[in-house]
Structure formats: C-alpha cells, structure tokens
Backbone bond lengths (Angstrom), bond angles and torsions (degrees), N, CA, C in turn:
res aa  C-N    CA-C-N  psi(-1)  N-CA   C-N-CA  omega(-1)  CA-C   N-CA-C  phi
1 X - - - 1.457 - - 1.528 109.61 -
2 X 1.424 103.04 124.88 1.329 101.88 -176.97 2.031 116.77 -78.14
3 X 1.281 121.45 148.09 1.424 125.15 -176.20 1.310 104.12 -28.94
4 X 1.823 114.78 134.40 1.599 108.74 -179.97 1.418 119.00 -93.40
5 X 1.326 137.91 166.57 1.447 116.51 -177.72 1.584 101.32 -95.02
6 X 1.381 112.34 164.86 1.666 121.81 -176.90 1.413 111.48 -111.00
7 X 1.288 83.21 147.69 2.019 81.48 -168.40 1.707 77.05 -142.98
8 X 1.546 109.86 129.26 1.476 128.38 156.56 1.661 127.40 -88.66
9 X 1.382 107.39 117.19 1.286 95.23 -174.41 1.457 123.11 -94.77
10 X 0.713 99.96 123.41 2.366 121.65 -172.95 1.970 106.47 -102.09
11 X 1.264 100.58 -13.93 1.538 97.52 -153.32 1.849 97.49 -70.06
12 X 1.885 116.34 12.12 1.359 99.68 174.99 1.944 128.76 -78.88
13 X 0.982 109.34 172.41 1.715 117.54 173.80 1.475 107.97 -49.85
14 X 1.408 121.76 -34.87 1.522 110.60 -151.79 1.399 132.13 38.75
15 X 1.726 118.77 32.56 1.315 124.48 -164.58 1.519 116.96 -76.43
16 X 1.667 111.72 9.37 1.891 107.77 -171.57 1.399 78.84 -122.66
17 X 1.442 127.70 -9.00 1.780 122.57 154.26 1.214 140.08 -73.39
18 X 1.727 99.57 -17.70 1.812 112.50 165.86 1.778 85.89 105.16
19 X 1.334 126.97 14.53 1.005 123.43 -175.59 1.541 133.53 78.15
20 X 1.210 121.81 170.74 1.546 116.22 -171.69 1.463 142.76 82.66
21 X 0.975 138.65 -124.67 2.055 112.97 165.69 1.514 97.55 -131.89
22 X 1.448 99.30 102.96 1.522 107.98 164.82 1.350 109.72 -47.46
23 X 1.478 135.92 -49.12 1.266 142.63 -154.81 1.821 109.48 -64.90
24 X 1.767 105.90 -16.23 1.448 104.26 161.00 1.136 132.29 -97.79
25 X 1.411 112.99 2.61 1.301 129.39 175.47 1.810 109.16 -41.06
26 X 1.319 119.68 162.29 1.645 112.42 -163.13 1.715 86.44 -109.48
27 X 1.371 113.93 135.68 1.571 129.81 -152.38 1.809 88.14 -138.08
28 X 1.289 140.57 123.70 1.550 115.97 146.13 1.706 112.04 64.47
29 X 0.912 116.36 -152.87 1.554 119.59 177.74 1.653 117.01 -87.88
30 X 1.316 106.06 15.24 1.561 141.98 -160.98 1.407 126.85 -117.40
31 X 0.937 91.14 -173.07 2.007 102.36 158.88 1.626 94.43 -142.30
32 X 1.448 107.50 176.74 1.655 120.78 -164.50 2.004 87.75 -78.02
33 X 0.990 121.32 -51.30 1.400 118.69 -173.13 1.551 121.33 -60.40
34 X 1.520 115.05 -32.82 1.035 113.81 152.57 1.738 142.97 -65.14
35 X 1.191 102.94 -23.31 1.582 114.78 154.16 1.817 116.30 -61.62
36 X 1.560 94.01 -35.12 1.443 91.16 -174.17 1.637 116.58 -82.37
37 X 1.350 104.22 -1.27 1.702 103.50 -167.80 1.905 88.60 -116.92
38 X 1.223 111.06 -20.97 1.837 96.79 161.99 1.670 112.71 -80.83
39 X 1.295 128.72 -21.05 1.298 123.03 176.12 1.993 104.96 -73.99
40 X 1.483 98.24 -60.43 1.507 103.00 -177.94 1.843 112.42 -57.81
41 X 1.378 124.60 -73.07 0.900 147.07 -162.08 2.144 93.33 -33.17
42 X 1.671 141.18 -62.49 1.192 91.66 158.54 1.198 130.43 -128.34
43 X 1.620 94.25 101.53 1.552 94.72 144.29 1.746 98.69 -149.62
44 X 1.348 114.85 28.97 1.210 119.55 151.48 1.661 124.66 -115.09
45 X 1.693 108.76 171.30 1.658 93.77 -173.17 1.185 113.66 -93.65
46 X 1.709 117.15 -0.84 1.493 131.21 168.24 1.356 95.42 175.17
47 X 1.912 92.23 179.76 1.391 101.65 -142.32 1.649 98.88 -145.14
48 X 0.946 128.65 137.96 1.397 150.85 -178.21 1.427 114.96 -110.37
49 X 1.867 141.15 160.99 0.874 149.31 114.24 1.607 144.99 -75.32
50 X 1.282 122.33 78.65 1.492 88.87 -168.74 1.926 104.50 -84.46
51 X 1.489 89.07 140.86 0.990 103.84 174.50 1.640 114.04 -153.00
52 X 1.535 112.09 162.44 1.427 95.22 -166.40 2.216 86.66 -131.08
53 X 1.811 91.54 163.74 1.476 102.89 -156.51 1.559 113.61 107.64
54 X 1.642 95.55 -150.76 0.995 118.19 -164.30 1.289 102.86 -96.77
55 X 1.662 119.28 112.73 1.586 132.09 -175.88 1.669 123.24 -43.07
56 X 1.555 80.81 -41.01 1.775 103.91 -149.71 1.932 96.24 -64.75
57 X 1.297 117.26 -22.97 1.350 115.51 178.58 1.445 113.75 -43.28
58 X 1.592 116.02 -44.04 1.360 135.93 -141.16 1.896 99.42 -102.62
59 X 1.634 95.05 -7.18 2.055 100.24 -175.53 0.931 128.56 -86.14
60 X 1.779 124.03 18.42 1.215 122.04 116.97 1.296 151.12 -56.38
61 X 1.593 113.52 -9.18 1.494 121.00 171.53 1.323 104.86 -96.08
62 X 1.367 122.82 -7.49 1.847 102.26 171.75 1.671 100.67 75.91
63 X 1.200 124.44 7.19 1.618 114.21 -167.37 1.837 81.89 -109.98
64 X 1.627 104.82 138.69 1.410 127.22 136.49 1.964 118.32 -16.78
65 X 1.336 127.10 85.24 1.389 115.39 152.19 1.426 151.36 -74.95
66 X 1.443 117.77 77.89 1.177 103.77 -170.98 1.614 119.51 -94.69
67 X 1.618 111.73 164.38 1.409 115.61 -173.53 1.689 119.40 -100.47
68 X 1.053 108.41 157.69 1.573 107.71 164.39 1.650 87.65 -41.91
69 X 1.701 99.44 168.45 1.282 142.92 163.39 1.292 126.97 -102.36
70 X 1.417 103.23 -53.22 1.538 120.02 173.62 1.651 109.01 -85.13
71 X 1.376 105.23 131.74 1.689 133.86 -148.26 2.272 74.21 -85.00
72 X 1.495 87.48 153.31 1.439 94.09 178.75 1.791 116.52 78.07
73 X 1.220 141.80 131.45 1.148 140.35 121.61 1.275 129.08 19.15
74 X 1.158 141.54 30.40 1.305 161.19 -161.48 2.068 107.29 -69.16
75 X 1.241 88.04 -42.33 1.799 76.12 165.81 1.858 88.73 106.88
76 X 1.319 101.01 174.68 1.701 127.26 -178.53 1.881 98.13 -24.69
77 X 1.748 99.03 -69.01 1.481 118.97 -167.54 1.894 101.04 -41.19
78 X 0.994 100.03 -32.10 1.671 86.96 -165.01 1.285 103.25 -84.39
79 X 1.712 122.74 -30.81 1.750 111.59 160.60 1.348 126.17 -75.71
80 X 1.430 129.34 -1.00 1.242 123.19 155.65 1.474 100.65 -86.46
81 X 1.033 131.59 -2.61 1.854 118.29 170.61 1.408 114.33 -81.18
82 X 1.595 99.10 -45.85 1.764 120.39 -169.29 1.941 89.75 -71.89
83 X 1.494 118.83 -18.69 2.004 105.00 169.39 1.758 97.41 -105.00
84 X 0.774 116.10 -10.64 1.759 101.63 166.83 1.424 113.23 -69.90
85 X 1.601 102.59 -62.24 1.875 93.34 176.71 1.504 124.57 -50.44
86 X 1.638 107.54 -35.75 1.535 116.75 -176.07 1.725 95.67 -49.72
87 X 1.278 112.66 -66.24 1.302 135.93 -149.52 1.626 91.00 -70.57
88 X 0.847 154.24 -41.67 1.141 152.02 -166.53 1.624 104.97 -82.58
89 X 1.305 104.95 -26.17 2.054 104.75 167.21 1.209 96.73 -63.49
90 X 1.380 135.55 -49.72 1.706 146.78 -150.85 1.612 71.67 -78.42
91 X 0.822 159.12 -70.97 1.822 133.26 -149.34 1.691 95.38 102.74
92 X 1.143 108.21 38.72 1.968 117.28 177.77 1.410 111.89 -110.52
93 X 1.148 115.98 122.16 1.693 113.15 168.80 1.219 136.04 -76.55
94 X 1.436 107.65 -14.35 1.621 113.03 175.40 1.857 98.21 -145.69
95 X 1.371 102.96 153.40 1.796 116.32 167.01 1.663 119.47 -125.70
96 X 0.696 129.43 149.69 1.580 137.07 -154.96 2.068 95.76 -121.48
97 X 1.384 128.28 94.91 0.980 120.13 160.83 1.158 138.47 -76.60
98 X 1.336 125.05 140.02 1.920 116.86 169.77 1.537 102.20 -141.16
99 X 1.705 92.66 154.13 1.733 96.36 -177.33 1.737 99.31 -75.35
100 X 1.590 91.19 153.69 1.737 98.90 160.16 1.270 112.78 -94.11
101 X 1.086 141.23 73.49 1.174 159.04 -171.66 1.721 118.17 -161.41
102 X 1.131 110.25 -39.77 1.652 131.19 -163.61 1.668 105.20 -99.19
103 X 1.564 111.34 73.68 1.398 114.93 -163.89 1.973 115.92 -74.12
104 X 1.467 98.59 -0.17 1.644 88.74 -165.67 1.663 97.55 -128.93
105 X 1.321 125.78 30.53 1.206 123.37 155.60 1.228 149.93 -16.38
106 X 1.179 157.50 149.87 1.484 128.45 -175.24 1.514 121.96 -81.77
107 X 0.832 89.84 121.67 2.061 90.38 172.33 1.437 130.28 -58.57
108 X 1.374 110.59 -0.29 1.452 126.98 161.01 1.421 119.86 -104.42
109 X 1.406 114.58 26.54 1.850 106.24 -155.55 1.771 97.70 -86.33
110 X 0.942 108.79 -31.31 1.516 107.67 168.30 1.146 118.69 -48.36
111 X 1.119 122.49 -87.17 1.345 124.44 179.83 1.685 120.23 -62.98
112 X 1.090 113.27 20.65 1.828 118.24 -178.18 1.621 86.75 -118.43
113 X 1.248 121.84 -63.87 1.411 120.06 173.57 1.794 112.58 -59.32
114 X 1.030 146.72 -50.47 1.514 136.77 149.98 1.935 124.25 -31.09
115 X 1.498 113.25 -40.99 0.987 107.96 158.88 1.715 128.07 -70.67
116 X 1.125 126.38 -43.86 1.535 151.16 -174.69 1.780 90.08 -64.33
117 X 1.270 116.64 -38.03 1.518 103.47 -167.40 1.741 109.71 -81.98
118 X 1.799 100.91 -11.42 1.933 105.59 -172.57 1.564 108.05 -64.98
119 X 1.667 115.83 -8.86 1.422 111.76 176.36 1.578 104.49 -94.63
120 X 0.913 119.86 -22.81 1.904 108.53 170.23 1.477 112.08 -90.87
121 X 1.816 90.61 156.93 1.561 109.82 -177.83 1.467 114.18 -65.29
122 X 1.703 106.47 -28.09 1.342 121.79 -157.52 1.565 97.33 -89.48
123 X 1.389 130.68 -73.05 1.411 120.76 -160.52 1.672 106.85 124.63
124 X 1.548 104.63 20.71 1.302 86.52 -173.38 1.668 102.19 -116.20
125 X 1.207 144.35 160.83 1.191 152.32 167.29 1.330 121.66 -136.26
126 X 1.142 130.91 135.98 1.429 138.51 178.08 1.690 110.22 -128.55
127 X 1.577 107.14 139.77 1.508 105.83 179.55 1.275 103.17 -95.33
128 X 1.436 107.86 150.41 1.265 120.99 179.14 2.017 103.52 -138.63
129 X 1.389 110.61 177.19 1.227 131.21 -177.42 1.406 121.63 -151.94
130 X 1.535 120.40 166.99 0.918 103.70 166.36 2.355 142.29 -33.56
131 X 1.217 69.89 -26.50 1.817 83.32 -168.64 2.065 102.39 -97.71
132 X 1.178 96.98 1.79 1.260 85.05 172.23 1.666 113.72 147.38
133 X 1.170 125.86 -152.44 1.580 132.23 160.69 1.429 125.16 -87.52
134 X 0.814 145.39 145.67 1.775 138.06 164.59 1.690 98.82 -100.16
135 X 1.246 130.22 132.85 1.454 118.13 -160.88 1.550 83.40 -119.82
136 X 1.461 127.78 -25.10 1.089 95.57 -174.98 2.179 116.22 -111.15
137 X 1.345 87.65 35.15 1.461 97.00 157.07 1.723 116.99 -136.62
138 X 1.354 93.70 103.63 1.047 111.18 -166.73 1.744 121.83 -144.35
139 X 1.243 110.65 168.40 1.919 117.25 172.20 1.545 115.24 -98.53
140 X 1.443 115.43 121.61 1.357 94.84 177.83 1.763 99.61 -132.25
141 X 1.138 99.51 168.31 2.083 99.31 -164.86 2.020 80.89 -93.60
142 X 1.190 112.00 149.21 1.445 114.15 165.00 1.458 110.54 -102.52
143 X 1.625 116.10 26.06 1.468 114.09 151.81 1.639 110.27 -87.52
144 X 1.294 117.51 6.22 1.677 116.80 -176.20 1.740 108.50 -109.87
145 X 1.584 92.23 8.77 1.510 83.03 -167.17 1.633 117.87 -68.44
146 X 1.533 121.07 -22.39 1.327 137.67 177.36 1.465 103.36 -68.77
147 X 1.349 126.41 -57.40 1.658 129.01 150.15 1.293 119.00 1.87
148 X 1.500 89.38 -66.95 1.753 108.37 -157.10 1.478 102.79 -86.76
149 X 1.269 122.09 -9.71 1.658 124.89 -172.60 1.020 87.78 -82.93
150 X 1.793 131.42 -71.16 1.352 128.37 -168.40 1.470 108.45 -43.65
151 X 1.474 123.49 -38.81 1.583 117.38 -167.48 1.193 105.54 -63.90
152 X 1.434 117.04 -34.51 1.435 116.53 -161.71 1.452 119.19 -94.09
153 X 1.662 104.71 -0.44 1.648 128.96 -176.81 1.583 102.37 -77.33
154 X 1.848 102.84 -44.73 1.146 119.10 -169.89 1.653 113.68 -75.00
155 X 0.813 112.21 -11.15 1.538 126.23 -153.26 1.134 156.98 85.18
156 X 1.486 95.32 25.72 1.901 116.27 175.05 1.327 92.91 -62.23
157 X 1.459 101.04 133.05 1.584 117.20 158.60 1.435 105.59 -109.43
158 X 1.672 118.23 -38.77 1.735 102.38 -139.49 1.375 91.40 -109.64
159 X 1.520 110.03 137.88 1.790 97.11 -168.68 1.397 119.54 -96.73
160 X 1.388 104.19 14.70 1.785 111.76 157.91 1.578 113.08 -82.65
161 X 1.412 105.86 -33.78 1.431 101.57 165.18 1.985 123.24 -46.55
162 X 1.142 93.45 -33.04 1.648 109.36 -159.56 1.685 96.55 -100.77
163 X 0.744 114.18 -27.81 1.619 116.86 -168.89 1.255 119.82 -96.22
164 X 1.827 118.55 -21.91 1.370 134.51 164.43 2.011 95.05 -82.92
165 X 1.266 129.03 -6.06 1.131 98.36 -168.23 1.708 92.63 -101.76
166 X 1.273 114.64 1.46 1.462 120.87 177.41 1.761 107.55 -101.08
167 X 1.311 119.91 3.49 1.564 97.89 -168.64 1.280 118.25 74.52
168 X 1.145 97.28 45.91 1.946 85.05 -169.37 1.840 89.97 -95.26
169 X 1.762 96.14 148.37 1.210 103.92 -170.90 1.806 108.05 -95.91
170 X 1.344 120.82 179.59 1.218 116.28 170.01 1.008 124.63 -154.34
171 X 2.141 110.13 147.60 1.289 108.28 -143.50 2.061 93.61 -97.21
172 X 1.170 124.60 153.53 1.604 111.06 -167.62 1.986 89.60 -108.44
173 X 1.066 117.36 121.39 1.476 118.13 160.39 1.257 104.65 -109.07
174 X 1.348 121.82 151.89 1.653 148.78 -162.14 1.603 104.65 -98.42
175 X 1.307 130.44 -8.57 1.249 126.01 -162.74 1.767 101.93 -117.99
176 X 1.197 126.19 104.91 1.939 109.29 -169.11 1.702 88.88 -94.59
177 X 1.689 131.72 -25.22 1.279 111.36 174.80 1.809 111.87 -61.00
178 X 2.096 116.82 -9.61 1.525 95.17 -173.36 1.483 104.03 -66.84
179 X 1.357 135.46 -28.83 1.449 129.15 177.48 1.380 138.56 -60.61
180 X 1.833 107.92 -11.55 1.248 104.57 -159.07 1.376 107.30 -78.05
181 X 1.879 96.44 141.09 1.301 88.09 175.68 1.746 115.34 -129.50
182 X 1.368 90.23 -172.68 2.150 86.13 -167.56 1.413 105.38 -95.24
183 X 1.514 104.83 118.82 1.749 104.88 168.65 1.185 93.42 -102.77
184 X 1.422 134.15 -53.17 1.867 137.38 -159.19 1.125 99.14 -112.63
185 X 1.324 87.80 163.24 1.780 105.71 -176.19 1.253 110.04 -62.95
186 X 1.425 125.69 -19.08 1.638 118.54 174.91 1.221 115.38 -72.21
187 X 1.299 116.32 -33.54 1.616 136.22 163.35 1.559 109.73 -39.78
188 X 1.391 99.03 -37.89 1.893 102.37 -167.31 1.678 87.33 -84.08
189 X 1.367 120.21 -48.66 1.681 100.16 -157.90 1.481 91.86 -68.35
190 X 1.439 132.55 -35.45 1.602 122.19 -175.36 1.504 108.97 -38.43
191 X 1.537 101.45 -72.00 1.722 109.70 -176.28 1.670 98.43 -40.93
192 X 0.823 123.19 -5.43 1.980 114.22 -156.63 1.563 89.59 -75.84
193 X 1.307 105.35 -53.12 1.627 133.06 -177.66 1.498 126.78 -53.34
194 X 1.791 98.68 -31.17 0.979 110.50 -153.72 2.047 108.27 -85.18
195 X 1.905 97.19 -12.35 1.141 100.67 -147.65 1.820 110.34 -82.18
C-alpha cells in the first residue's frame, strides 16, 4: 500500500470553546492546529483540511479545504467522507485522519495504524489506548467511501457503529495523554504545559 494522504478534521462546533475553530487557537509559538499539521504532515503523502464555512480563514496554511457533503452536522463520519472523496480525486487508496484539536499525537500513528490494518479484509484501522478508541484517528480505504455515504444518508452518526460493521482493526498506543485533546479553556492552559 502506497503512503495514505491525511486529512484533519476541524469541521466540529467547538461549543465548550464558545464556538469557532479551536484548531486556531494560539498554542506555544503556534496555534493547536499547527502542531497538528507538523506532527501529521510527515508521515503522510499530502494533506487536506476538512472544514466547513468559509475556506479563506484556513489560507494561510496553503492546505486544500474541503467540506462535509452531507447537509446538517453529521459528526466525525461526514469528515472522513468529505477526505475520502477529496482523496480519491488525488488517485489515493487510503487517508489517515486526526482531530485538530489533539496537538500531541503519536509520531508513529501512520505506520502503527498501516500495520494493524494488514490483518483486515477492509483497510480500516483505528487508534486506541488504554482508555479506549480514538474514532476519529484513524485509516480508511476510499473504496468504502459510497458505503459510508449511504450510512451516513441513513443515519449513521457514531463511527464505531460503522467501523465494527467493517472489521476495522486496531492500532494499541501506550501513551492515553498522546490523545488529549482541547474542548475548554482549561484544556488550552493544560496543552500550554504539556508542550
């Protein structure tokens, strides 16, 4: 399998943030989104935003914005759909998601999630940790993207629902602080600490 491309998903409410794109929030010598596109950015072969609105916010990073598809609030599933179709214009078979929110991720998640996925039929991988799954950093094949439209036509919201019905495999990381991510402002001074 050739390197998958990465698409970050931003397209949430930020509603315990007062709203708006946490992921520009000012982080370090940074913002939180910019940590997340120097961790992701290499170990993918390119890189996407999904985000929904007005693009031009995000045209200082030079990255591709694409939007949900599905009309309404649809949740995680509909920005791994809105980077499957992207990614599937690019002529890519698989995309590697991470939240923009979750600035200290693992720097191996590519290749831990690429290995974890060589035992399924499907191609999909999800990281998990001690404390649980991360659903929205994950591998998905962009031959499921028609799959996942119908699921999400029908009314799949939760993407363990959709991802256990594929076999999706999972990758185990040892670190549950690499996931944490910022909903509240206490969240932001934590990461402050964290860096």
């Amino acid at each position: 399998m050739k390197q998958p491309l990465g698409v970050i998903l931003a397209g949430g409410q930020a509603t315990r943030m007062g709203g708006g794109d946490k992921g520009l929030l000012p982080l370090g010598d940074g913002t939180i989104l910019s940590h997340v596109i120097a961790r992701l950015e290499p170990q993918v072969a390119g890189l996407a935003l999904n985000a929904n609105g007005d693009p031009a916010r995000f045209s200082h990073l030079n990255l591709p914005v694409v939007a949900d598809s599905i009309d309404g609030f649809a949740g995680p599933l509909s920005g791994v759909l809105a980077g499957l179709d992207w990614a599937a214009t690019q002529g890519a078979t698989h995309i590697v998601t991470a939240a923009a929110d979750t600035p200290f991720f693992p720097c191996d998640l590519v290749p831990q999630l690429l290995q974890a996925a060589e035992a399924t039929e499907t191609g999909i991988a999800l990281a998990s940790t001690a404390d649980g799954r991360h659903p929205t950093f994950g591998l998905w094949p962009t031959a499921l993207r028609d799959d996942l439209r119908q699921a999400l036509q029908d009314g799949m919201r939760k993407v363990v629902l959709w991802t256990d019905k594929h076999g999706a495999a999972t990758a185990h990381f040892p670190d549950d602080a690499a996931f944490f991510n910022v909903n509240t402002p206490e969240d932001l001074v934590k990461a402050g600490t964290m860096l």
